[in-house]
C-alpha positions as CSV (number, residue, x, y, z in Angstrom):
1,X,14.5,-99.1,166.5
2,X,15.7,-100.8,163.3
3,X,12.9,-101.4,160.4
4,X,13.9,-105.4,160.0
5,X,13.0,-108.5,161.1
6,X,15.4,-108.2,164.6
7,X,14.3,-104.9,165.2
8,X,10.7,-105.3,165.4
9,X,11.4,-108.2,168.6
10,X,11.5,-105.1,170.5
11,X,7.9,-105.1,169.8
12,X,7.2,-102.4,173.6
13,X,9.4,-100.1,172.2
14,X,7.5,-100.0,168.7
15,X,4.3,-100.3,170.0
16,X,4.6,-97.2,172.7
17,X,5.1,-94.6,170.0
18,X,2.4,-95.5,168.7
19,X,3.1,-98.5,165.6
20,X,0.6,-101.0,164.8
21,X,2.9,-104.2,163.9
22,X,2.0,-107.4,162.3
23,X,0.1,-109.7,165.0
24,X,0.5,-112.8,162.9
25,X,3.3,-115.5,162.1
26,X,5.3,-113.5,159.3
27,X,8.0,-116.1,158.9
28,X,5.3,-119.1,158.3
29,X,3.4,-116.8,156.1
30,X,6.2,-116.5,154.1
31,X,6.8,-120.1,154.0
32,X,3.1,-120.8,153.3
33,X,3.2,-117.7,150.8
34,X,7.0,-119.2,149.1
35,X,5.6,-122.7,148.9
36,X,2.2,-121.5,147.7
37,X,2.4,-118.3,146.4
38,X,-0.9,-116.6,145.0
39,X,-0.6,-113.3,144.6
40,X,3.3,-111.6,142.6
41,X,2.9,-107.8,142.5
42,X,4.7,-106.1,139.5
43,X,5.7,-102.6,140.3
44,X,7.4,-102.3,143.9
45,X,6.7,-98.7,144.6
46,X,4.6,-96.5,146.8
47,X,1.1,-96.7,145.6
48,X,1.3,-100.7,146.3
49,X,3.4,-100.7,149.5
50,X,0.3,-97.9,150.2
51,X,-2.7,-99.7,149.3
52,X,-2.6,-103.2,147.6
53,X,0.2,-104.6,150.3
54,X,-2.4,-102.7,153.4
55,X,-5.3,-104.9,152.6
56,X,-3.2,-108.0,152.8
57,X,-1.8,-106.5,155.7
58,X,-5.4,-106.5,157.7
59,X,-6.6,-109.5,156.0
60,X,-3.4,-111.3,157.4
61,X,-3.7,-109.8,160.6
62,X,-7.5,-110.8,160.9
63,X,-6.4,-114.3,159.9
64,X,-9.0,-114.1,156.9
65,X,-5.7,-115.2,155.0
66,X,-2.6,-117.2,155.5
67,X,-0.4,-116.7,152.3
68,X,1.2,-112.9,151.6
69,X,2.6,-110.9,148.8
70,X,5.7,-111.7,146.3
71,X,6.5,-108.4,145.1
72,X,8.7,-107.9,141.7
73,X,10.4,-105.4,140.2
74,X,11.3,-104.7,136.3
75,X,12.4,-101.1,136.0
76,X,14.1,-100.4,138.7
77,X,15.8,-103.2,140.8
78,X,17.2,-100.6,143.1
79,X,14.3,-100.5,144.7
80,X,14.4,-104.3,145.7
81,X,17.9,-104.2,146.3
82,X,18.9,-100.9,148.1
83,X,15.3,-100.6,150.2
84,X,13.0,-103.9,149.9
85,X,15.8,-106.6,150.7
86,X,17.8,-104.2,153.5
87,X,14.7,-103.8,155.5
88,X,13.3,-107.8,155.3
89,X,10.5,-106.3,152.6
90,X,9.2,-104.3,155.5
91,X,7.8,-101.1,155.3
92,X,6.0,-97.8,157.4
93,X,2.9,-97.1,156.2
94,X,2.4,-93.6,157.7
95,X,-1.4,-92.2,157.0
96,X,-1.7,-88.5,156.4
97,X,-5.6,-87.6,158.0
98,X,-7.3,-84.4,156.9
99,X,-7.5,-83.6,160.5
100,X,-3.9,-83.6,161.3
101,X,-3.1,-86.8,162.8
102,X,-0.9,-89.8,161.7
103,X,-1.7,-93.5,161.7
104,X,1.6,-95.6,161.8
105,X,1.9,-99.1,160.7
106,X,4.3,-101.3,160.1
107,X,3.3,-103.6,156.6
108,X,4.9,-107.0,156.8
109,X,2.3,-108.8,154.0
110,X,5.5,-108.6,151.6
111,X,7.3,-111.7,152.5
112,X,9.8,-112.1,149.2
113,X,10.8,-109.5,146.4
114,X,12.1,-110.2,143.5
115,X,13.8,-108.8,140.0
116,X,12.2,-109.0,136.2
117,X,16.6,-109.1,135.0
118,X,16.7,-112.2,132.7
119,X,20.4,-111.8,132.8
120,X,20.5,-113.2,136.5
121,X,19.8,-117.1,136.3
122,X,19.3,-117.2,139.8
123,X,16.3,-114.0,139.5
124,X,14.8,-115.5,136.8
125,X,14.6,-118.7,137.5
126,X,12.5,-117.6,141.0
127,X,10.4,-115.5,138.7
128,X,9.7,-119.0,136.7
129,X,9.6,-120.8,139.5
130,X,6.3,-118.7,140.7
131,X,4.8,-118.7,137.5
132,X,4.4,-122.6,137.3
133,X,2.9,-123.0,140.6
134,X,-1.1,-123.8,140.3
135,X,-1.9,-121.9,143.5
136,X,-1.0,-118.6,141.4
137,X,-4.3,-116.8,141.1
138,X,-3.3,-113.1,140.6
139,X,-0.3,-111.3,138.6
140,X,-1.3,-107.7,139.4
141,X,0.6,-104.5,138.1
142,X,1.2,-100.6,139.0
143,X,3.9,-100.1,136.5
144,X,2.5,-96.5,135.2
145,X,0.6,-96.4,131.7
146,X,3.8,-96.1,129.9
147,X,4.8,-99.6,131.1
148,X,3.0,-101.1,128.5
149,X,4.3,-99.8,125.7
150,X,7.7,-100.5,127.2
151,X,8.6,-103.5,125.1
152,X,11.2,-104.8,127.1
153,X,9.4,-104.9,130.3
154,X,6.1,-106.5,128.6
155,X,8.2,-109.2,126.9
156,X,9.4,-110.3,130.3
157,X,6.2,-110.7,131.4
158,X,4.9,-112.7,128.3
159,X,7.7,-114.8,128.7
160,X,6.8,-115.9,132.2
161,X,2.9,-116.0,131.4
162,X,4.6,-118.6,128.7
163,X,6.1,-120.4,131.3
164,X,2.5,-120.9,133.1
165,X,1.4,-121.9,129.9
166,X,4.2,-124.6,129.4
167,X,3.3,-125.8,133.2
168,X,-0.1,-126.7,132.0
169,X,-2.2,-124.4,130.5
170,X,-2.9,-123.2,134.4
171,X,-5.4,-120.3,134.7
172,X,-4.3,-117.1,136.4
173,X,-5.8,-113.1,136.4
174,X,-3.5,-110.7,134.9
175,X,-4.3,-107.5,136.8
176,X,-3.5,-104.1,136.0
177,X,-4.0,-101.7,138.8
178,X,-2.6,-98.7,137.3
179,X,-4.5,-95.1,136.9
180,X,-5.2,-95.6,133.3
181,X,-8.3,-95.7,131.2
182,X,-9.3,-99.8,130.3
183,X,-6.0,-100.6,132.1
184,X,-6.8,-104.5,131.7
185,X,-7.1,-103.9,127.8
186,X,-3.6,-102.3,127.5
187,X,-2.2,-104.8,129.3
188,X,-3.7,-107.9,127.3
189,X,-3.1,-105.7,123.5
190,X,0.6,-105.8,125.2
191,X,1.0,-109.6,125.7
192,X,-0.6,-110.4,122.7
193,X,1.1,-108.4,120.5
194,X,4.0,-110.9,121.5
195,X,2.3,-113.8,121.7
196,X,1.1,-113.7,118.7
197,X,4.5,-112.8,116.6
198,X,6.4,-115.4,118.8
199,X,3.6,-118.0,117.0
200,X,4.0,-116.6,114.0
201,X,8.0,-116.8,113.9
202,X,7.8,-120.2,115.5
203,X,9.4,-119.2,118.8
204,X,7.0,-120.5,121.0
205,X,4.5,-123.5,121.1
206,X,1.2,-123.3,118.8
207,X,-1.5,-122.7,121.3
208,X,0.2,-120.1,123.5
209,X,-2.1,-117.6,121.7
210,X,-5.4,-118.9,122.3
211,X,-4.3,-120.0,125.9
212,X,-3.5,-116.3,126.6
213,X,-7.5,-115.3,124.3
214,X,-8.7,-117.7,126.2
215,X,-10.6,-116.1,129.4
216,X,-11.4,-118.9,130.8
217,X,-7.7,-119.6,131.4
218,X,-6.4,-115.8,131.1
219,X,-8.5,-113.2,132.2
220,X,-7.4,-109.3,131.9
221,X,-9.7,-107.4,134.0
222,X,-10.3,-103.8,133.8
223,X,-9.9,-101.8,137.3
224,X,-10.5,-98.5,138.6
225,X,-7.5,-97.4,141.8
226,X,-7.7,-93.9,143.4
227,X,-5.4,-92.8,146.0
228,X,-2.8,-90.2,146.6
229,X,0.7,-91.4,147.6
230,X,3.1,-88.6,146.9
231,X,6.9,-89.2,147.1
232,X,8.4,-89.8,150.5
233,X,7.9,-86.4,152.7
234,X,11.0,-85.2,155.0
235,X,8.3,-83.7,157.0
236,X,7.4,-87.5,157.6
237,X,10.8,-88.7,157.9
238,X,11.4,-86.0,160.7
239,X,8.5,-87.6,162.5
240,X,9.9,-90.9,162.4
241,X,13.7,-90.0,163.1
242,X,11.8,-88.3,166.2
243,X,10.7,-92.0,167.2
244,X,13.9,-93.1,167.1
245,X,14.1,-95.2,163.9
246,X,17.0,-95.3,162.5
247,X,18.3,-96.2,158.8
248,X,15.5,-94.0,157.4
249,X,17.5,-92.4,154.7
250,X,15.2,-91.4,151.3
251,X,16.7,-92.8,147.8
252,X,16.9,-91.7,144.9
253,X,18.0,-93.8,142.6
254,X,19.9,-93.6,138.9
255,X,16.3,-93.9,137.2
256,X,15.3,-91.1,139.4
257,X,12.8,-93.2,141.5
258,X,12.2,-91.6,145.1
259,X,12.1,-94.6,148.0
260,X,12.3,-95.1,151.0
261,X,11.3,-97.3,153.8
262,X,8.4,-95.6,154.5
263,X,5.6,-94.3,152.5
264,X,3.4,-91.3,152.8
265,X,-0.6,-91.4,152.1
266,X,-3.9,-90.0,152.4
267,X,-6.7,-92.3,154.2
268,X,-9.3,-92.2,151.2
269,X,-8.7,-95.0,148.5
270,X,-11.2,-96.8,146.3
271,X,-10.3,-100.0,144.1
272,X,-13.3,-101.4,142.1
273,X,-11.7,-104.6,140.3
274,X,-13.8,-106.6,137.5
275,X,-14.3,-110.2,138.9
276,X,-12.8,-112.5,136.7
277,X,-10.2,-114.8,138.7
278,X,-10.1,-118.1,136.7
279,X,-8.1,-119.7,139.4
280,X,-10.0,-118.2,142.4
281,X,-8.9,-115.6,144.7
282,X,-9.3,-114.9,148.3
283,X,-11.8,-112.8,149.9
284,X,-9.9,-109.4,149.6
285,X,-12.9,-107.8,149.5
286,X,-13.1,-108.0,153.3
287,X,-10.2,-105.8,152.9
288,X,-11.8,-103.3,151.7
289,X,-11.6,-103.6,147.7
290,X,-14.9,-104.1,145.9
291,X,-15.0,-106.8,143.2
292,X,-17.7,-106.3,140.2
293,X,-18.8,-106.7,137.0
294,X,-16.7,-104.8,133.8
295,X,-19.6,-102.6,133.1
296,X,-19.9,-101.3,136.7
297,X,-15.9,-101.0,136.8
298,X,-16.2,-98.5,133.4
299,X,-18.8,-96.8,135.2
300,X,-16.6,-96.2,138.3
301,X,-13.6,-94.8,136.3
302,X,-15.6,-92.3,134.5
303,X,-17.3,-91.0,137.6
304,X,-14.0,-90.1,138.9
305,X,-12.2,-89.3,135.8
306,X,-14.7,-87.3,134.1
307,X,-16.5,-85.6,136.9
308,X,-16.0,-86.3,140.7
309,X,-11.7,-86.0,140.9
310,X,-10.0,-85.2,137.9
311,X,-11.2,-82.0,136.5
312,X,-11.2,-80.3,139.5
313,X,-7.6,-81.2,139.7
314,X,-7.1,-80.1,136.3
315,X,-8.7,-76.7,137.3
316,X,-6.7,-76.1,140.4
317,X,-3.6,-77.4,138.5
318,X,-3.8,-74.3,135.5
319,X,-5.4,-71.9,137.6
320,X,-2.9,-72.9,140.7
321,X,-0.1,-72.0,138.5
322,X,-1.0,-69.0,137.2
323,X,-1.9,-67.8,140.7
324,X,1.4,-68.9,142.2
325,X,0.5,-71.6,144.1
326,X,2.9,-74.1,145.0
327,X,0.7,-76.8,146.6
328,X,-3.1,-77.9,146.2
329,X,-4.1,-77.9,149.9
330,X,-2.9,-73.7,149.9
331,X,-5.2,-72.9,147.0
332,X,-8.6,-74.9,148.7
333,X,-7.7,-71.9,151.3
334,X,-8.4,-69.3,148.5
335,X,-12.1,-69.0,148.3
336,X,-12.4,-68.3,144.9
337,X,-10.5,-71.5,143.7
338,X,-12.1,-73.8,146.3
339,X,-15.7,-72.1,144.9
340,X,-14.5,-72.7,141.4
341,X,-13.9,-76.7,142.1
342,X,-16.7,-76.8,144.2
343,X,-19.0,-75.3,141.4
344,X,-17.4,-77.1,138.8
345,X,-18.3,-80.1,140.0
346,X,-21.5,-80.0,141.9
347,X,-22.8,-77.5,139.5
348,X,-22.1,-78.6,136.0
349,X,-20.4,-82.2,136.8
350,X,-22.8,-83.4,138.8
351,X,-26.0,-83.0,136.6
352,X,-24.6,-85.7,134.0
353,X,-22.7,-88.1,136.3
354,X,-22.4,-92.0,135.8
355,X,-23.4,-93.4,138.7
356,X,-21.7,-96.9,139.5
357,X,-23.7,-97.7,142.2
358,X,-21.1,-99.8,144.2
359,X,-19.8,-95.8,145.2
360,X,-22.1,-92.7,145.7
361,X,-20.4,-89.8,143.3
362,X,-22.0,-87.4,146.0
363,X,-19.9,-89.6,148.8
364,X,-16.8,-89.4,146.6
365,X,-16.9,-86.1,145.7
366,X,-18.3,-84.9,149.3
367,X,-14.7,-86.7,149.9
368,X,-12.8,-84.9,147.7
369,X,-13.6,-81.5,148.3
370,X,-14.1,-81.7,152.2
371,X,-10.8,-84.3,152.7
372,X,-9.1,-84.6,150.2
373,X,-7.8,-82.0,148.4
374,X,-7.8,-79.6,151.2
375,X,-5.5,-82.4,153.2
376,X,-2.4,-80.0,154.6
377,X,-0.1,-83.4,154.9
378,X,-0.6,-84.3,151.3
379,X,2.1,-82.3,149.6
380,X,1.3,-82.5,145.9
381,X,1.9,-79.0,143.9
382,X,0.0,-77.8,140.8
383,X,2.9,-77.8,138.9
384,X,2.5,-82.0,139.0
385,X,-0.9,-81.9,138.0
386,X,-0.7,-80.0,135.3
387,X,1.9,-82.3,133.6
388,X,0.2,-83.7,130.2
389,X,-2.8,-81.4,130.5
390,X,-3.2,-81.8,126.6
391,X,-3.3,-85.5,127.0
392,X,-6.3,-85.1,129.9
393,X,-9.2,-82.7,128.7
394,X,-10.3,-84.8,126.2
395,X,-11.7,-86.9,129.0
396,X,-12.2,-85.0,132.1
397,X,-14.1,-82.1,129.9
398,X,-14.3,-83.1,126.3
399,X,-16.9,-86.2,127.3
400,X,-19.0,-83.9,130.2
401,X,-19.7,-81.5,127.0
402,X,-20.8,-84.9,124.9
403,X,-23.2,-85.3,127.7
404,X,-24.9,-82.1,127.6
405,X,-25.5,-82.2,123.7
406,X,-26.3,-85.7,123.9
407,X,-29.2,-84.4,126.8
408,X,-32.1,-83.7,126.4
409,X,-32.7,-81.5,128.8
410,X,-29.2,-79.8,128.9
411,X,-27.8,-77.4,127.0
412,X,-24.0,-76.5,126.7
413,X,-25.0,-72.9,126.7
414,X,-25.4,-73.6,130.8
415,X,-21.7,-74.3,130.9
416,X,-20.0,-71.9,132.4
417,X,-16.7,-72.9,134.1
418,X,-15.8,-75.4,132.4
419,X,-15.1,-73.3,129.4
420,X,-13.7,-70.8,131.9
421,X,-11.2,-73.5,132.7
422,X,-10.6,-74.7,129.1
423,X,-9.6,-70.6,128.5
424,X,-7.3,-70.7,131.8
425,X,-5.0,-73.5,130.1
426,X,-5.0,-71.7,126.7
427,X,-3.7,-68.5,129.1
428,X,-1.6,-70.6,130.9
429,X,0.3,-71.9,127.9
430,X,1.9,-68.2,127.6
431,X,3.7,-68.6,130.6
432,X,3.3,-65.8,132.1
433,X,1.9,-65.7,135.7
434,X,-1.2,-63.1,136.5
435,X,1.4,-60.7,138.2
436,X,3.3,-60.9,135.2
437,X,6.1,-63.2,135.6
438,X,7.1,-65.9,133.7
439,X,7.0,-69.6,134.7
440,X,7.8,-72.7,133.8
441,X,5.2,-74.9,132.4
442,X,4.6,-78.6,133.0
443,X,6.0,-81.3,130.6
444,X,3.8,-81.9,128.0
445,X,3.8,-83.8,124.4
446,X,2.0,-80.9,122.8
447,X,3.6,-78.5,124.6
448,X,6.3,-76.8,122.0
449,X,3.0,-77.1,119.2
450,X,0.6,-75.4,121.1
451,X,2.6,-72.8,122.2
452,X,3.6,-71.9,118.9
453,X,-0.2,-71.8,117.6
454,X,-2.9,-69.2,117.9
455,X,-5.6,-69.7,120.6
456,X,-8.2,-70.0,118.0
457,X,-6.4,-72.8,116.3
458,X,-5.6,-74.3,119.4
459,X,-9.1,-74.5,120.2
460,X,-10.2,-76.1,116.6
461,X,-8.2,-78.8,117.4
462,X,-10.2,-81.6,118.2
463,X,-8.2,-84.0,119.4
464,X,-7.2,-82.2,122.3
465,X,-10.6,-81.1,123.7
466,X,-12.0,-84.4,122.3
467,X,-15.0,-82.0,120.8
468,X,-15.4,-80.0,118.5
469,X,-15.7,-76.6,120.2
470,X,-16.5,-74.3,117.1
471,X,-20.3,-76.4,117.3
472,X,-22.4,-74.8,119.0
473,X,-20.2,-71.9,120.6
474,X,-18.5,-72.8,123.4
475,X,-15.4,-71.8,121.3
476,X,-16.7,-67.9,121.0
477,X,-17.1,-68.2,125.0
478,X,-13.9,-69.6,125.6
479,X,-12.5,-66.9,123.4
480,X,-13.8,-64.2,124.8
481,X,-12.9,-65.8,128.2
482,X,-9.7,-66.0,127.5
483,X,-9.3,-62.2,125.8
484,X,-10.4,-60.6,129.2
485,X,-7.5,-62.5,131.1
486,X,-4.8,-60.9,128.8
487,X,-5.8,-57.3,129.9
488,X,-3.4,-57.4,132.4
489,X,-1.5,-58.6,135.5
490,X,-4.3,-59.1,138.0
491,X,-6.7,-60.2,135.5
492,X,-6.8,-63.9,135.9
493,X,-8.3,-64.1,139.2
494,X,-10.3,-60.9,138.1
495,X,-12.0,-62.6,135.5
496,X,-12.2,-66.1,137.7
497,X,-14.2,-64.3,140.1
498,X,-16.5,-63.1,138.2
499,X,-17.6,-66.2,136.1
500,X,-17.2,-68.6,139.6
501,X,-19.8,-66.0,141.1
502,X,-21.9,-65.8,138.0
503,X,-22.5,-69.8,138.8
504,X,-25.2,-70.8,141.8
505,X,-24.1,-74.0,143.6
C-alpha cells in the first residue's frame, strides 16, 4: 500500500482497512483544475491538508464541484518537494474522535503544488501563470500571523497579485485563513504597504494601488478558523504502518517544520468567512464552511477568542504547568482544573458573550469542554499553550473585564477566577512548580522583562492585561491571590480549590 497515484489502483486493499478514497476522476479534475484553476492555497501544512483541502474533498466527491486545489508553498519548499510531490499531493487525513475511534481518508482535492522561489523560472512562471487566469476566484492563506510581517514572503505575493493586475485588472478574494485577530486586514496593510511604495518609486504601473483598494476588484475578507491539528503523532503512524502503508516516514525539515504524509485532527472545526468574492466562488458552503457578513465574522472570533475557547486554554496552559501536567486531555481528568474551565466559562464568560448567531456559544462551548479538550488522541501539552501568554490576555481576559464595567448590571467584584487565573501566570512566571521544582517556561517576548519585575508592577502594566487592573480592585484580588500560592509547595492547587469551589456553576 503505497500513498500515490499507482498505489491507490489497489483500491480492495485500501478500502478493507477501512480508507475512504476519492470516488471521482482525480486526473480530469486536475486537468479541469490546471486549465481553470480557482482556488491556490498559500501555506501547504497541516491545518489546510486538515480542513480547507477536506471540504473540497467532499464537495468533489459529491460532484457539487469539478475543479480542485493548487497548493503553494513560500517558506518551506521541503514540504512540496520531499512530501507533496513524492506522494502525487496526496494525503491521510486520519480523524482523532473523543470517543476513541479513527476515521481514515485519503484527500486527493490537491491536484498540483507549487513553490513561491522567484529564483526558479520554471516555479515562478507557474505561479504567474495561475495568477492571470480569470477563473481565479480565491488566493487563500494559513501562513501563521507572523507571515505578514515577513517581507519577503508578502512581496512575493504582491508581485503575483501585480501580475493579475497586468492581466486585466481581473477580480479575485485574497483570503487569510489564519488564527489571527482581523486576519483579512493584516493581510491587505501587507500588500499595500508594497503596492503603494512600488508606485511611489515608479516600479510598477500607476493604478496598481487603487486596483488592489479597490473591493470591487480585490477584496480582503476577514475570517474566523478553529481546529486543532497537532504535529504528526507516532501513535498515528503506528496505526497506519499497522495497515500496511508503507513510505510513511515523518519529516522534519531544516526550518524545523514537522510533515508527513498524513495528518492528525480532531472532528470539531468551524470556518465563518466574510462573503466578498468579486469573481464568484463555488458553493463551499455545502462543505460545511459558513459564508457571512464582516460584522457577524468579528462576532464569531470574539466568541471564541474571548470566552468559549481561548481562556480556558490559557487557564489549563499556566495552571497545567505549574501542576505538572504534560498534556491537556490529563488535566480535564483532574476535577479541580476541568471545574475551573468549566466555571470559568459558563460562570463568568458566558454572562457577557457575543453571540454571532450563525454558531450557538453554548453549542461551541458544550463542544469544547465535553469533546474537545478532554479528546485522549489530541496530544497538545500545556507547555504549547502557554507560549506568548503575555501577548494573549489582553484579549481572552482583558476585554471580558471591559464587559463587566461597561454592564450595567455586572460588576467586576463578581469575578472570581479569572483573576485567579491572571495570579496563576504571575506565579507561574517564577518557575517553580507547586512541588517546588523548577521548570522551564514557554517562549515569550515579555518573558526576560516580566520576570525581572515585581508582581505589582507587572500587574500595572496595561498593555499586557489590556486593563487597567489597579481601577476598581481586581489588582488587590489578584494580589492577594497570588501571595497565598507562595506559602508553599502544595499551595497552588490548595488555593485553586478553594476559589474554583467558592464559584457556583
Amino acid at each position: 500500500m503505497k500513498l500515490n497515484s499507482e498505489g491507490l489502483k489497489n483500491t480492495n486493499e485500501w478500502t478493507e482497512k477501512g480508507y475512504s478514497l476519492p470516488h471521482y476522476d482525480r486526473e480530469g479534475v486536475k486537468r479541469n483544475t490546471v486549465s481553470n484553476p480557482k482556488w491556490i492555497h498559500f501555506g501547504a501544512g497541516n491545518i489546510f491538508r486538515a480542513f480547507q483541502a477536506n471540504v473540497v474533498e467532499k464537495l468533489l466527491n459529491e460532484s457539487v464541484i469539478d475543479t480542485g486545489l493548487i497548493v503553494a508553498e513560500g517558506y518551506d519548499y521541503e514540504i512540496v518537494e520531499k512530501m507533496n510531490r513524492p506522494h502525487d499531493d496526496l494525503s491521510i487525513l486520519v480523524t482523532l474522535k473523543a470517543n476513541g475511534r479513527v476515521e481514515k481518508t485519503v484527500v486527493g482535492s490537491i491536484v498540483e503544488s507549487c513553490i513561491l522561489d522567484e529564483e526558479n523560472e520554471k516555479e515562478i512562471g507557474r505561479l504567474k501563470e495561475i495568477f492571470r487566469a480569470p477563473s481565479l476566484q480565491m488566493v487563500s492563506f494559513t501562513i501563521t500571523e507572523k507571515g505578514y510581517k515577513n517581507a519577503a514572503y508578502m512581496s512575493k505575493v504582491t508581485r503575483l497579485l501585480y501580475e493579475r493586475y497586468l492581466a486585466g485588472s481581473l477580480p479575485v478574494a485574497m483570503v487569510s485563513m489564519d488564527n489571527c485577530s482581523h486576519n483579512g486586514d493584516k493581510l491587505y496593510e501587507a500588500v499595500m504597504e508594497f503596492a503603494k511604495k512600488w508606485e511611489e518609486e515608479g516600479v510598477c504601473e500607476k493604478g496598481f494601488v487603487d486596483y488592489a483598494a479597490d473591493k470591487s476588484k480585490v477584496s480582503f475578507p476577514l475570517s474566523m478558523i478553529d481546529k486543532i491539528t497537532p504535529r504528526p503523532d507516532a501513535n498515528i503512524e503506528k496505526i497506519l504502518l499497522e495497515d500496511g502503508i508503507e513510505d510513511l516516514a515523518q519529516l522534519v525539515t531544516s526550518k524545523n517544520t514537522y510533515v508527513a504524509p498524513f495528518v492528525n485532527a480532531e472532528e470539531t472545526e468551524y470556518l465563518v468567512i466574510e462573503d466578498k468574492f468579486p469573481n464568484g466562488r463555488a458553493p463551499y458552503e455545502k462543505g460545511g464552511i459558513i459564508f457571512t457578513d464582516r460584522e457577524t465574522v468579528d462576532k464569531t472570533e470574539k466568541m471564541k477568542v474571548c470566552t468559549c475557547l481561548n481562556p480556558l486554554h490559557t487557564a489549563l496552559a499556566v495552571f497545567g504547568c505549574l501542576l505538572g501536567y504534560k498534556s491537556i486531555h490529563d488535566e480535564m481528568d483532574d476535577e479541580v482544573l476541568s471545574s475551573l474551565v468549566r466555571k470559568l466559562g459558563y460562570a463568568e464568560g458566558m454572562p457577557v458573550v457575543v453571540d454571532p448567531k450563525v454558531i450557538s456559544p453554548r453549542d461551541f462551548i458544550k463542544a469544547v469542554l465535553e469533546l474537545r479538550l478532554p479528546n485522549p488522541f489530541m496530544p497538545d501539552t500545556p507547555q504549547r499553550i502557554a507560549c506568548d501568554t503575555s501577548q494573549k490576555l489582553p484579549i481572552r481576559f482583558g476585554e471580558t473585564i471591559k464587559a463587566y464595567r461597561a454592564s450595567s448590571e455586572l460588576s467586576t467584584d463578581s469575578l472570581t477566577l479569572i483573576p485567579l487565573v491572571l495570579a496563576g501566570w504571575c506565579r507561574y512566571l517564577k518557575g517553580i512548580d507547586d512541588e517546588g521544582n523548577e521548570f522551564e517556561l514557554s517562549p515569550d517576548p515579555l518573558l526576560y522583562e516580566v520576570t525581572k519585575m515585581d508582581v505589582k508592577d507587572i500587574l500595572k502594566k496595561k498593555e499586557i492585561f489590556g486593563v487597567d487592573l489597579f481601577e476598581d480592585g481586581l489588582a488587590d484580588k489578584i494580589l492577594a491571590m497570588y501571595e497565598e500560592m507562595q506559602e508553599g509547595p502544595g499551595s497552588v492547587r490548595k488555593v485553586l480549590k478553594k476559589y474554583v469551589d467558592s464559584v457556583l456553576a
